[in-house]
C-alpha positions in Angstrom: 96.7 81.1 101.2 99.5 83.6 102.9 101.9 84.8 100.4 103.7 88.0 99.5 103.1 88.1 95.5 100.0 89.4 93.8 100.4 87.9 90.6 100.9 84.3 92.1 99.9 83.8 95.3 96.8 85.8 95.4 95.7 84.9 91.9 96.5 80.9 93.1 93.9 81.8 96.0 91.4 83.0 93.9 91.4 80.0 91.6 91.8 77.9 94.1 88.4 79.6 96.1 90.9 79.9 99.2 91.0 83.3 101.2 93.7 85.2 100.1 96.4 86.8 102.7 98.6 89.2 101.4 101.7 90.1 103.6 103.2 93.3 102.7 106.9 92.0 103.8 108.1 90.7 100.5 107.3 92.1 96.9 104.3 93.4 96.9 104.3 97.2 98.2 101.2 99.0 99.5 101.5 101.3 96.4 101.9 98.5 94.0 98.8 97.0 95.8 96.7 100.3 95.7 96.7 99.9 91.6 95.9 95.9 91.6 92.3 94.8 91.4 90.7 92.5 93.1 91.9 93.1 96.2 93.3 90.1 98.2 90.5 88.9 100.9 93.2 90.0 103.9 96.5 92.6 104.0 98.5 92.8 106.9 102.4 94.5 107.0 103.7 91.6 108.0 103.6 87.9 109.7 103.1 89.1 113.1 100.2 91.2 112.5 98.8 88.3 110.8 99.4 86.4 113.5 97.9 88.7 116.3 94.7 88.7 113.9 94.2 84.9 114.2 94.7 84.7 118.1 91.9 87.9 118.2 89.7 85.8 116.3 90.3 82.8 118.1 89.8 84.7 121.2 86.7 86.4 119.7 85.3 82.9 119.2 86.0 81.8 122.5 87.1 78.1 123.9 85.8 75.0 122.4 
């Protein structure tokens, strides 16, 4: 689950046993995120970093 929102998104994740991506792009702010626990499974600052973390992994993993 990618979303910007703690209180939905990331709690939807957990219930839902998903991995939880929090992008920081929307409402949630690093400081607001620094006082919320549990943390979500994955932060980045925004969709592009998220993206450049799958293609490393995918890369990491190597061709099928």
């Amino acid at each position: 689950m990618v979303g910007d929102r703690l209180y939905t998104d990331m709690a939807m994740a957990r219930r839902a046993g998903a991995l939880g991506v929090l992008v920081l792009t929307g409402e949630t702010t690093a400081k607001v995120l620094a006082n919320y626990s549990p943390a979500p499974d994955v932060v980045v600052s925004g969709l592009a970093e998220f993206g450049e973390r799958l293609r490393a992994a995918r890369l990491k993993k190597g061709p099928k």
